[in-house]
C-alpha positions in Angstrom: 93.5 69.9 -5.5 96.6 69.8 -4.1 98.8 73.3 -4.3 102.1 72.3 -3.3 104.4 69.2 -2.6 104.0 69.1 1.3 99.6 68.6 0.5 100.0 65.7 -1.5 98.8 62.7 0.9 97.8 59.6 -1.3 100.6 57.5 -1.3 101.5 55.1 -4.8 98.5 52.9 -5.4 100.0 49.4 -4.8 97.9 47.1 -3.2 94.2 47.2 -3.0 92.2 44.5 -0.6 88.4 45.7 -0.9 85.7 44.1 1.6 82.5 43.1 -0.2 83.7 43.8 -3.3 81.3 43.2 -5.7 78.9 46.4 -4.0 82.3 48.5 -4.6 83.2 47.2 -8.0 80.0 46.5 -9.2 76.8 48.2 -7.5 78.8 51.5 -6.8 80.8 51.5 -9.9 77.3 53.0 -12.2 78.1 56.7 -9.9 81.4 58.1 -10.9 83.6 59.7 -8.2 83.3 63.4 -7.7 85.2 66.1 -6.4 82.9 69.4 -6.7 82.5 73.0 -5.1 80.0 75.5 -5.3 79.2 76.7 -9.0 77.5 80.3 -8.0 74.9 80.1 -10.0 71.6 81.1 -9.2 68.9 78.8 -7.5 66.0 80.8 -8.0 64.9 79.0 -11.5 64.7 75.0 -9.6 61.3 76.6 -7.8 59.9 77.8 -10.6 60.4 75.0 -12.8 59.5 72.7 -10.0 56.0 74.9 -9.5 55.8 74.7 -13.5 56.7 70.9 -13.9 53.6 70.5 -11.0 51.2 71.6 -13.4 51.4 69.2 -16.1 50.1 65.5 -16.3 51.4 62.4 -17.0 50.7 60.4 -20.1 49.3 63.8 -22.0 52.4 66.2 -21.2 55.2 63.2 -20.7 56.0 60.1 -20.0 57.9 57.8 -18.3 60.8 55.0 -18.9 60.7 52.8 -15.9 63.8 50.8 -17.1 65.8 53.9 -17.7 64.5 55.9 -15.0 63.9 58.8 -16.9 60.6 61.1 -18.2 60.4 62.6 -21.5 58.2 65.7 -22.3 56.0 64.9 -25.2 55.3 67.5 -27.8 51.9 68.6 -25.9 54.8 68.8 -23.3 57.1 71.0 -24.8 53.8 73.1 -26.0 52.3 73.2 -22.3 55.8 74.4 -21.4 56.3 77.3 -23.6 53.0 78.3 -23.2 54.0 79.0 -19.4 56.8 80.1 -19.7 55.6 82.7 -22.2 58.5 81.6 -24.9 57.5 80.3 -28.8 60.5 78.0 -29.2 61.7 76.4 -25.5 64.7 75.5 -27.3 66.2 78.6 -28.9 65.0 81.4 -26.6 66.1 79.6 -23.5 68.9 77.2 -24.3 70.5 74.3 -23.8 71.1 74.9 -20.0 67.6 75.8 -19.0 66.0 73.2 -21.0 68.6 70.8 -19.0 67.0 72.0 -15.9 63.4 71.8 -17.3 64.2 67.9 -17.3 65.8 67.5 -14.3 62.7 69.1 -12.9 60.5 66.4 -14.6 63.0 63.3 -13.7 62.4 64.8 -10.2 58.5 65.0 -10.0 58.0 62.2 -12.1 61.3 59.2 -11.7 62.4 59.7 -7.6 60.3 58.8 -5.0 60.4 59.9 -1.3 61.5 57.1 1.0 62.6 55.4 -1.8 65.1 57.1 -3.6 65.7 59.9 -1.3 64.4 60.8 2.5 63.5 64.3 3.8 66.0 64.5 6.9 64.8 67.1 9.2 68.5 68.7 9.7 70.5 67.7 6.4 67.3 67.9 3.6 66.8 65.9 1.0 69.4 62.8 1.9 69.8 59.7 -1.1 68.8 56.4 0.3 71.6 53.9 -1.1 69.4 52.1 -3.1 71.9 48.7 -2.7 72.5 49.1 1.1 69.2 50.8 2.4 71.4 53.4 4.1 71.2 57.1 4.0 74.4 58.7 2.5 74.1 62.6 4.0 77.4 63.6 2.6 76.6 62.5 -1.3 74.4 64.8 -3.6 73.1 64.1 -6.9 75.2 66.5 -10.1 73.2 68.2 -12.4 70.9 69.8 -11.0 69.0 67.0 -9.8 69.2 67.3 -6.2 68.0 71.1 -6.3 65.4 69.7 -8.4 64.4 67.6 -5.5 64.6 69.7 -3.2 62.6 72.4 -5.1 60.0 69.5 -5.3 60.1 68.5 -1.4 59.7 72.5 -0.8 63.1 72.6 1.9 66.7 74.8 1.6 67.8 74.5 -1.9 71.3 74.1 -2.1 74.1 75.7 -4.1 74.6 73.5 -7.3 78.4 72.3 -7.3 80.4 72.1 -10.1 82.7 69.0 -11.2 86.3 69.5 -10.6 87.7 66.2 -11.3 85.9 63.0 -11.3 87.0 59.3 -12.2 84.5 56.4 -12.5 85.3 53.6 -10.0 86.2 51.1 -12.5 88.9 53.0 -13.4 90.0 54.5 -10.2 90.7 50.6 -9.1 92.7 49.8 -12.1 94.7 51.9 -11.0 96.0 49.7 -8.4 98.8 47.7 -9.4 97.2 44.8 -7.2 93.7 44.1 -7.1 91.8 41.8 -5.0 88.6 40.8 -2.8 86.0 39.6 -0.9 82.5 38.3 -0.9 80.1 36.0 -0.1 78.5 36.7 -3.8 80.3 37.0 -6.6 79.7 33.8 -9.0 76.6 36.0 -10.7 79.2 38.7 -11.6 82.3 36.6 -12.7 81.6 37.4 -16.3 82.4 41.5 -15.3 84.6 41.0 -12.9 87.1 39.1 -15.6 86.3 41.3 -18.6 86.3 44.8 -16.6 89.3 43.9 -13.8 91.0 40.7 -15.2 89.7 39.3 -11.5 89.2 35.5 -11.1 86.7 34.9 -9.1 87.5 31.8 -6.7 84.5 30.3 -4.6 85.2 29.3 -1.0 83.9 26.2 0.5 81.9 27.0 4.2 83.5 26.9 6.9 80.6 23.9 8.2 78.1 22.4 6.3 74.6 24.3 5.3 71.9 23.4 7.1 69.6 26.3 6.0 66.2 25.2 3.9 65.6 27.4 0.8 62.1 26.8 0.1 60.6 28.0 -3.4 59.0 31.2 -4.5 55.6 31.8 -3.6 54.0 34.1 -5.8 50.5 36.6 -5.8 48.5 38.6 -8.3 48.6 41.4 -6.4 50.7 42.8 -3.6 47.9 43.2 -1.5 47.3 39.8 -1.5 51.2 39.2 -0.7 51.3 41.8 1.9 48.0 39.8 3.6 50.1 35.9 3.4 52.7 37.9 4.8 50.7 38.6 7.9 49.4 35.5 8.2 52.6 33.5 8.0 54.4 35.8 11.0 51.0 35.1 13.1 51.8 31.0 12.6 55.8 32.3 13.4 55.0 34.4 16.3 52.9 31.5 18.0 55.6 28.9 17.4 58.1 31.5 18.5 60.5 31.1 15.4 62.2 34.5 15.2 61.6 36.0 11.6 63.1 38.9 9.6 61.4 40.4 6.7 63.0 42.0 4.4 61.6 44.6 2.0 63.0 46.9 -1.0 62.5 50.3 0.0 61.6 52.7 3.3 58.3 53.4 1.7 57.7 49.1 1.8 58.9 48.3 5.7 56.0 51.3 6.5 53.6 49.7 4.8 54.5 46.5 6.4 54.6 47.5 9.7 51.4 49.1 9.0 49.5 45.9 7.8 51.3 43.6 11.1 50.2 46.5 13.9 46.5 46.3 11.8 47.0 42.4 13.1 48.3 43.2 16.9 51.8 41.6 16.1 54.5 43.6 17.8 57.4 44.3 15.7 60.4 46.4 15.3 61.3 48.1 11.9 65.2 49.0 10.9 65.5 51.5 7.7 67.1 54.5 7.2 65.0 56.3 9.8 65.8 54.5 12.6 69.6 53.5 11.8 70.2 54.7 15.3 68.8 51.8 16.8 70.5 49.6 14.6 72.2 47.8 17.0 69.7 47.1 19.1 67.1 45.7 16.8 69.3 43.4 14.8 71.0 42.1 18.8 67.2 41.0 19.4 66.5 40.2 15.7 67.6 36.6 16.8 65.7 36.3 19.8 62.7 34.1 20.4 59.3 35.4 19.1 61.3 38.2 17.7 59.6 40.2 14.3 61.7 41.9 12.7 61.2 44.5 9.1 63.9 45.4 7.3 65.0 47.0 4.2 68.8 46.0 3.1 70.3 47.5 5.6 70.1 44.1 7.2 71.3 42.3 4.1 75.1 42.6 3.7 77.6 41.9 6.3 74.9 41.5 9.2 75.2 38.7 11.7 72.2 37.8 13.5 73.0 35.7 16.6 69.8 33.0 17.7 69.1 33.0 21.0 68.6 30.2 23.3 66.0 27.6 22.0 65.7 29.1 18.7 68.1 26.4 16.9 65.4 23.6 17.9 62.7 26.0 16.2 64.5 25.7 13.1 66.4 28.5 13.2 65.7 31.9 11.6 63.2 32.6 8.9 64.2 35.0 6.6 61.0 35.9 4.3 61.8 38.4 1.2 58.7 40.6 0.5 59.9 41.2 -3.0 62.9 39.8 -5.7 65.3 43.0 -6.1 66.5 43.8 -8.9 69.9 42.0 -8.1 70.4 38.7 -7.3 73.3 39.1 -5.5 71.1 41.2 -3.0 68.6 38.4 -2.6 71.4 36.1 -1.6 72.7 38.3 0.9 69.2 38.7 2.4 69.6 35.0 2.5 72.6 34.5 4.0 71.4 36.3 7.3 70.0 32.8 8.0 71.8 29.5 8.5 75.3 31.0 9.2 78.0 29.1 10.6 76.0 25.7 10.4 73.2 27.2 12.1 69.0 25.9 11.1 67.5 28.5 9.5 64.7 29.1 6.5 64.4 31.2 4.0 61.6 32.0 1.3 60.2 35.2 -0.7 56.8 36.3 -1.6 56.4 37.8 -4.9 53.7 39.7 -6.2 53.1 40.8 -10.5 52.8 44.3 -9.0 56.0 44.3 -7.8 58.5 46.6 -9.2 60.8 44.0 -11.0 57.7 42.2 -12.2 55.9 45.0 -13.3 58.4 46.5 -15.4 60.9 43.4 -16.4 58.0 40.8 -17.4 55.1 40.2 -15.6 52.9 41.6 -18.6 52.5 37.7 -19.5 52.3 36.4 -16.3 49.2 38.7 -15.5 47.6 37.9 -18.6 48.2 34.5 -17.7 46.9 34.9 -14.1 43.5 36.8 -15.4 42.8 34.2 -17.9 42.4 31.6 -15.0 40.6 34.0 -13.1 43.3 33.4 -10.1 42.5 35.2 -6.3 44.6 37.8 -5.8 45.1 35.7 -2.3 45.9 32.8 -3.6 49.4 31.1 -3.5 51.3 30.1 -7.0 53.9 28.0 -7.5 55.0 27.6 -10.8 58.2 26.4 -12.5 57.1 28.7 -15.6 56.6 31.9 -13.1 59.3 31.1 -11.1 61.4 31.0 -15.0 60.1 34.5 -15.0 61.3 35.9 -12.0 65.2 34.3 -12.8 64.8 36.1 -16.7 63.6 39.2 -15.0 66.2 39.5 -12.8 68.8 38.2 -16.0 67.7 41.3 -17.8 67.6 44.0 -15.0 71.2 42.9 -14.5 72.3 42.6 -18.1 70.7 46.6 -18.5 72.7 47.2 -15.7 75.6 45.8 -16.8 75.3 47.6 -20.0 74.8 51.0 -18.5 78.2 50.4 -16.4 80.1 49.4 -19.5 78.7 52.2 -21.5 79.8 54.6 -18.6 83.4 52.9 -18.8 83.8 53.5 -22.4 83.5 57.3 -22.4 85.1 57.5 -19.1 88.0 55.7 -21.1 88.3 58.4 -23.8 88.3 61.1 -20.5 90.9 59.0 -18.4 93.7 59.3 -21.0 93.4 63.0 -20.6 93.2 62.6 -16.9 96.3 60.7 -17.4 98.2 63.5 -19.1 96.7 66.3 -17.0 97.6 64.8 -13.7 101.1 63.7 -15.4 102.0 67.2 -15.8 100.4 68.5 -12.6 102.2 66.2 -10.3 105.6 67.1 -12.4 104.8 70.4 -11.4 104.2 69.9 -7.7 107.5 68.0 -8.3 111.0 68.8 -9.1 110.2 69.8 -12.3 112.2 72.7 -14.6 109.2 75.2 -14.8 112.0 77.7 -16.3 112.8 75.2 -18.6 109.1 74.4 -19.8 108.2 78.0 -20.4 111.1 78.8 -22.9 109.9 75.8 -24.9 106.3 76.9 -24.4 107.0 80.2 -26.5 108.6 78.1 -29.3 105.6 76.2 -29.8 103.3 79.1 -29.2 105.1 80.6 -31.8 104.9 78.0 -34.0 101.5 77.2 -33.8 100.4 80.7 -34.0 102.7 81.2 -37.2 101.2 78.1 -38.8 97.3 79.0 -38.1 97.8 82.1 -40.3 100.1 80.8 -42.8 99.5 77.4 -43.6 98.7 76.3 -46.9 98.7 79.8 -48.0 101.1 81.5 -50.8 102.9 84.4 -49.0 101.1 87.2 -50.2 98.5 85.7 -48.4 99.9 85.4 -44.8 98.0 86.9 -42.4 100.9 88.7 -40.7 99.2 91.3 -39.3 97.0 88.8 -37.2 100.7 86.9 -36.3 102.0 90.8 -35.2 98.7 91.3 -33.1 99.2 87.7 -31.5 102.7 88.0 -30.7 102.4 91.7 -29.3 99.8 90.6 -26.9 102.0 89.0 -24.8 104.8 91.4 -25.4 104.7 94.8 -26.7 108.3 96.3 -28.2 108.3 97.8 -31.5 111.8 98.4 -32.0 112.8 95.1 -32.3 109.7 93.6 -33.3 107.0 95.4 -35.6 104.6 95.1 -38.4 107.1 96.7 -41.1 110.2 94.1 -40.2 107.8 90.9 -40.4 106.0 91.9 -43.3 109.9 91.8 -44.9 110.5 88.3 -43.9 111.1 85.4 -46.9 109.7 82.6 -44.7 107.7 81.4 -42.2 111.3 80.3 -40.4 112.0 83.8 -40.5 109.2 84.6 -38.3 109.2 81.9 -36.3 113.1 82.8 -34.9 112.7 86.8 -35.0 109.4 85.8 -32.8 110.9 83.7 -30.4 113.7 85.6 -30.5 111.4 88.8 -29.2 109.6 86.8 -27.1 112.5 84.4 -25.3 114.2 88.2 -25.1 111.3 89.7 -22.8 110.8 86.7 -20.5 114.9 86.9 -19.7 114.4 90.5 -19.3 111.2 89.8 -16.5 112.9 86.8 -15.1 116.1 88.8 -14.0 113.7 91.2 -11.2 113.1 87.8 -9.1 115.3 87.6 -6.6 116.5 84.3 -6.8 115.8 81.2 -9.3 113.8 79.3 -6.3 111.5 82.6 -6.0 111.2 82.0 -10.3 110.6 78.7 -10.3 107.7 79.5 -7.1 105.5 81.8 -9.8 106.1 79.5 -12.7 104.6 77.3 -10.5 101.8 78.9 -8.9 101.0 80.0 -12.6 101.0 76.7 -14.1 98.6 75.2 -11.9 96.0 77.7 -11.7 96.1 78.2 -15.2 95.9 74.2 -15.5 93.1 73.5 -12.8 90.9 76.4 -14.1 90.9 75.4 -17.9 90.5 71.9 -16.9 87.5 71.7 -14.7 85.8 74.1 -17.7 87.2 71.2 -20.3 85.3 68.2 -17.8 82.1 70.7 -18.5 82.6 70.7 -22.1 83.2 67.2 -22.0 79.8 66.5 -19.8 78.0 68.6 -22.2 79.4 66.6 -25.2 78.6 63.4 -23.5 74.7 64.0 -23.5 74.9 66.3 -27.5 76.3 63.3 -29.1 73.6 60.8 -27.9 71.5 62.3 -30.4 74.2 60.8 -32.7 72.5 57.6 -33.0 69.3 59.1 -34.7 71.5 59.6 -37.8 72.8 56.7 -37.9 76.2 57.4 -36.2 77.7 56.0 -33.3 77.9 58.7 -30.8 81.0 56.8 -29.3 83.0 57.7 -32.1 81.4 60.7 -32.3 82.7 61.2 -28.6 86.0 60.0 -29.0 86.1 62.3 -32.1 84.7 65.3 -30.8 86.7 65.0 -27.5 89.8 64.8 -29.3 89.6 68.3 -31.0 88.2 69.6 -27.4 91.4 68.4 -25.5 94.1 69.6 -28.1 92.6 73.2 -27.8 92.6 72.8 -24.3 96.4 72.1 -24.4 96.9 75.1 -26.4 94.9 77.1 -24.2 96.9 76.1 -21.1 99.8 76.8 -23.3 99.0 80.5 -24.1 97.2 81.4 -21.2 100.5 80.3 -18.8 102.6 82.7 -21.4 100.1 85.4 -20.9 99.6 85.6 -17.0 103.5 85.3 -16.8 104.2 88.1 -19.5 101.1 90.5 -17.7 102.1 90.0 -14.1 103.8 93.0 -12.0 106.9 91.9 -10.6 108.8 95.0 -8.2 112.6 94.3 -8.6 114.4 93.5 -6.0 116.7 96.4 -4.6 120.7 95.7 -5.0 122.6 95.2 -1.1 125.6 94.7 -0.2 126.5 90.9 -0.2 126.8 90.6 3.6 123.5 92.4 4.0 121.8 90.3 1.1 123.0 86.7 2.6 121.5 88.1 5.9 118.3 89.1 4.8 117.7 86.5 2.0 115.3 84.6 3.3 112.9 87.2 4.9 113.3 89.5 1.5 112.6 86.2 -0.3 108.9 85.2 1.8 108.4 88.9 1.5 108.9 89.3 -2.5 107.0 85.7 -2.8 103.7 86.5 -0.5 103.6 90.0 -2.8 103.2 87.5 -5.7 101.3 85.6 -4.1 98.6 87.9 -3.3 99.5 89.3 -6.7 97.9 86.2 -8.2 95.4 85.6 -6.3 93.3 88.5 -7.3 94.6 88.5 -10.5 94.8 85.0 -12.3 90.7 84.0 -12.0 89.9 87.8 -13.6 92.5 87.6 -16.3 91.6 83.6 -17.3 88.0 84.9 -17.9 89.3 88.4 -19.5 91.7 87.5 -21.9 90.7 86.4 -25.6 91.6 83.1 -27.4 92.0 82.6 -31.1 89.0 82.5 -33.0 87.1 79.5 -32.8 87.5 79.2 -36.6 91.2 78.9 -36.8 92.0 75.5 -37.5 95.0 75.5 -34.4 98.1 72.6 -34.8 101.0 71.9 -32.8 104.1 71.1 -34.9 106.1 69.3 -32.8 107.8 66.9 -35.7 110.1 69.3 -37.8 113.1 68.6 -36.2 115.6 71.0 -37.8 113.3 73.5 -37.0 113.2 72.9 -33.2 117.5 73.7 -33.6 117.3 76.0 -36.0 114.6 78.2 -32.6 116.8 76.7 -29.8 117.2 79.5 -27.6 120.1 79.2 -24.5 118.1 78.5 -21.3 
């Protein structure tokens, strides 16, 4: 977060051109963007609740939602739990936080997979495997908790947790943009989100020569050992004909498997995942070559271009063979399109099993019924217009969950964006030419006002709460001659109090401002102040706002829309955070030590201006430093009960409390 002018490098967002948009826009846009640091907290409790989590079983003490990707403790669960942790209630002698943890410790054990979701890197840990690309993304962590969780599981260096400082989903990040636009070879599946989320036509491009690739139909297995064996067999006819043929598979864990079954068979292959991205290059230069066998996960999909090598065009080209449908079909149509390109021959066809992933958990329930009925091999090829029906509405649904889950994430990031919008307004202002001095003086009348209002509105006057108002008031500036308990107590009005408060207060900040040397040095502080004050109460606000995110989900069990509830809820949250920055800016101003400069003569002073001036601003400096972080945690806000407004509409008010700058 930028401190100063001179630090701000993003220029105006204009113009966006994105390459293969729809994995930006679309596959990407589920994982919000995230700028973290450390957190401090301790990492001691992910190993125990990792060794914990180990001991229970699946089916008794949870279970698990494929579809969301998620495990649930059941109430043997929560009872096994307690029971080890030597707690009767999980939930009220531990909390909200630990019990947090406690799940992210079960997602881990029970919903990510090694070499699936996530590798064990020798150097870097537990790494995430992009799950659309196949690549390994070292510098990305899962929030939460969840990668500590993992790496409690996998037994290696657990991490600091990080906490969120700012963070903007994807979606709208782009629209942002005043321009927006892209490319890909596969966006007609996602036209309908692309229009409704970016206002984004999406335009299809004729080839640049005619297709002469053959897309033969779906050939599909009981079981995937049964698929795995065709698979074997068909690269045996290949690898005797010499047609060069990639296979691609959906995960690490599936290309070793592969590889294991073809060197069981004495076919020589070369396998490109996330472990041997090194040799990328290498393998997918000879993936085109004659009698070449190639395994890969999608990694090879997007954006590769295989060149054939001599005589392979009268072999018919490439043959691409998918091991599995993905969940996408967007990514089965890149796979695709890695054969046949620029009016090359090429072939393409996948092998489908009802134990894959997709079928397993998106529809294959009937299909196997189906299958066992006819008492079908588990070797023996289908082909089936009502299975291959199947696959498509699998792959229909997966998409239209996912689609769902990136629209839901959209609508609360909505409700957090136009207080992004605010917050960023006013910090960029600041970093700015903004009138800091200004701001301030008209800070104190609406502190004033607000706190005036909390303790007398819709009261009768004898029951004000004036000596909470006195208290209030005095903590930023103690001076009882001018301002006491006696002279407010003889006030007819809450106007009264309002201008003999602001008067006091407007008074002392004058008073503080005239020991700066200059107004640059003032506006400097005011500055320094504002930020600090801002960036520390708003990271704590995108906390609140995380935690209120995952309270009001239980909304929907009584029969409320937790959207609402959100948008509600989130409201209240971000007007006390505004009056928080508000008082807590007055209050680091009023508290600060500030050593008057000493009085030279003119000559002297115009000589030495600027070195007294870095001098006088580095004290400051180092002044806040050390003392803004201790007195944001120390100092006290109202109480939580006060129902806390900001007046901003009586306009004979605001020039009855106008105060000369």
């Amino acid at each position: 977060m930028a401190q100063n002018e001179e630090n701000l490098v993003q220029r105006d967002l204009y113009f966006a051109l994105i390459d293969e948009v729809d994995s930006i826009l679309i596959d990407e846009s589920r994982t919000p963007l995230i700028i973290s640091a450390p957190s401090g907290e301790s990492i001691e409790k992910y190993g125990l609740y990792a060794d914990l989590i180990s001991k229970i079983k699946e089916g008794k003490h949870y279970t698990i939602d494929e579809k969301q990707k998620s495990a649930i403790l059941t109430e043997d669960g929560i009872t096994k739990m307690e029971e080890l942790l030597g707690v009767k209630n999980i939930y009220t002698e531990r909390g909200f936080k630990e019990v947090h943890h406690i799940e992210q410790a079960l997602k881990a054990h029970a919903c990510f997979k090694k070499d699936t979701d996530y590798v064990v890197h020798p150097d870097h840990g537990v790494v995430i495997v992009d799950e659309f690309t196949g690549r390994l993304m070292p510098g990305r962590r899962f929030s939460a908790g969840l990668h500590q969780a993992l790496e409690a599981k996998e037994n290696v260096e657990i991490k600091q947790q990080s906490k969120t400082m700012a963070s903007i989903t994807f979606q709208n990040y782009f629209r942002l943009y005043s321009n927006l636009s892209g490319m890909t070879g596969t966006a007609e599946t996602e036209e309908e989100e692309f229009g409704n989320i970016y206002s984004l036509a999406v335009l299809p491009i004729p080839t640049n020569k005619p297709i002469q690739r053959t897309d033969h139909g779906d050939v599909v297995y009981k079981t995937e050992a049964g698929k795995f064996s065709a698979i074997a067999e068909l690269v045996k006819e290949k690898k005797q004909t010499g047609q060069p043929i990639l296979i691609g598979t959906a995960s690490i864990e599936k290309s070793e498997k592969l590889s294991r079954i073809l060197q069981q068979a004495g076919l020589k292959h070369e396998v490109l995942n996330a472990k041997q991205h090194e040799r990328e290059a290498e393998i997918i230069v000879n993936a085109g070559q004659k009698y070449a066998i190639t395994i890969a996960t999608n990694m090879a999909g997007r954006g590769t271009d295989i060149k054939l090598g001599e005589g392979v065009e009268e072999l018919g080209g490439l043959f691409i063979l998918g091991s599995e449908r993905h969940e996408s079909r967007r990514i089965d149509n890149q796979l695709r399109g890695r054969s046949g390109r620029q009016g090359d021959r090429g072939e393409t066809q996948f092998f489908v099993s009802l134990e894959d992933s997709l079928m397993r958990i998106f529809g294959g329930e009937r299909m196997i019924s189906m299958m066992d009925s006819l008492n079908i091999p588990e070797d023996l090829p289908i082909e089936n217009g009502f299975i291959t029906r199947g696959i498509e509405n699998a792959q229909k649904r997966v998409e239209g969950a996912h689609f769902d889950r990136r629209k839901h994430v959209l609508q609360y990031d909505n409700v957090m964006n136009k207080q992004r919008e605010i917050i960023y307004g006013k910090r960029k202002s600041l970093l700015g030419h903004a009138n800091v001095n200004g701001e301030f003086l008209e800070m104190i009348r609406e502190e004033v006002e607000n706190l005036v209002n909390v303790y007398t509105a819709n009261r009768e006057s004898h029951k004000w709460d004036i000596k909470e108002i006195y208290e209030d008031i005095s903590s930023f500036h103690k001076n009882k001659e001018n301002f006491n308990l006696q002279i407010l107590k003889n006030c007819d009005s809450t106007d009264e109090i309002k201008i003999l408060a602001v008067n006091h207060l407007t008074q002392a900040y004058n008073t503080k401002i005239k020991l700066f040397i200059d107004h640059a040095a003032l506006e400097k502080v005011l500055k320094q102040i504002s930020l600090r004050v801002t960036d520390t109460l708003f990271i704590e606000h995108i906390q609140s706002m995380t935690d209120l995110k995952e309270q009001v989900s239980l909304q929907g069990y009584g029969q409320r829309d937790p959207l609402m509830e959100y948008k509600k809820e989130a409201f209240h949250l971000f007007t006390k955070l505004l009056n928080d920055i508000r008082k807590k800016k007055l209050s680091m101003f009023f508290h600060i030590e500030i050593k008057p400069s000493q009085p030279n003569q003119q000559a002297v002073r115009q000589e030495h201006q600027n070195k007294n001036l870095q001098t006088n601003t580095a004290a400051i400096q180092k002044n806040l430093q050390s003392d803004i972080s201790e007195k944001l945690k120390q100092e006290e806000l109202p109480n939580k009960k006060q129902i806390e407004k900001v007046y901003n509409k009586d306009h004979t008010l605001k020039t009855i409390l106008r105060v000369d700058k």
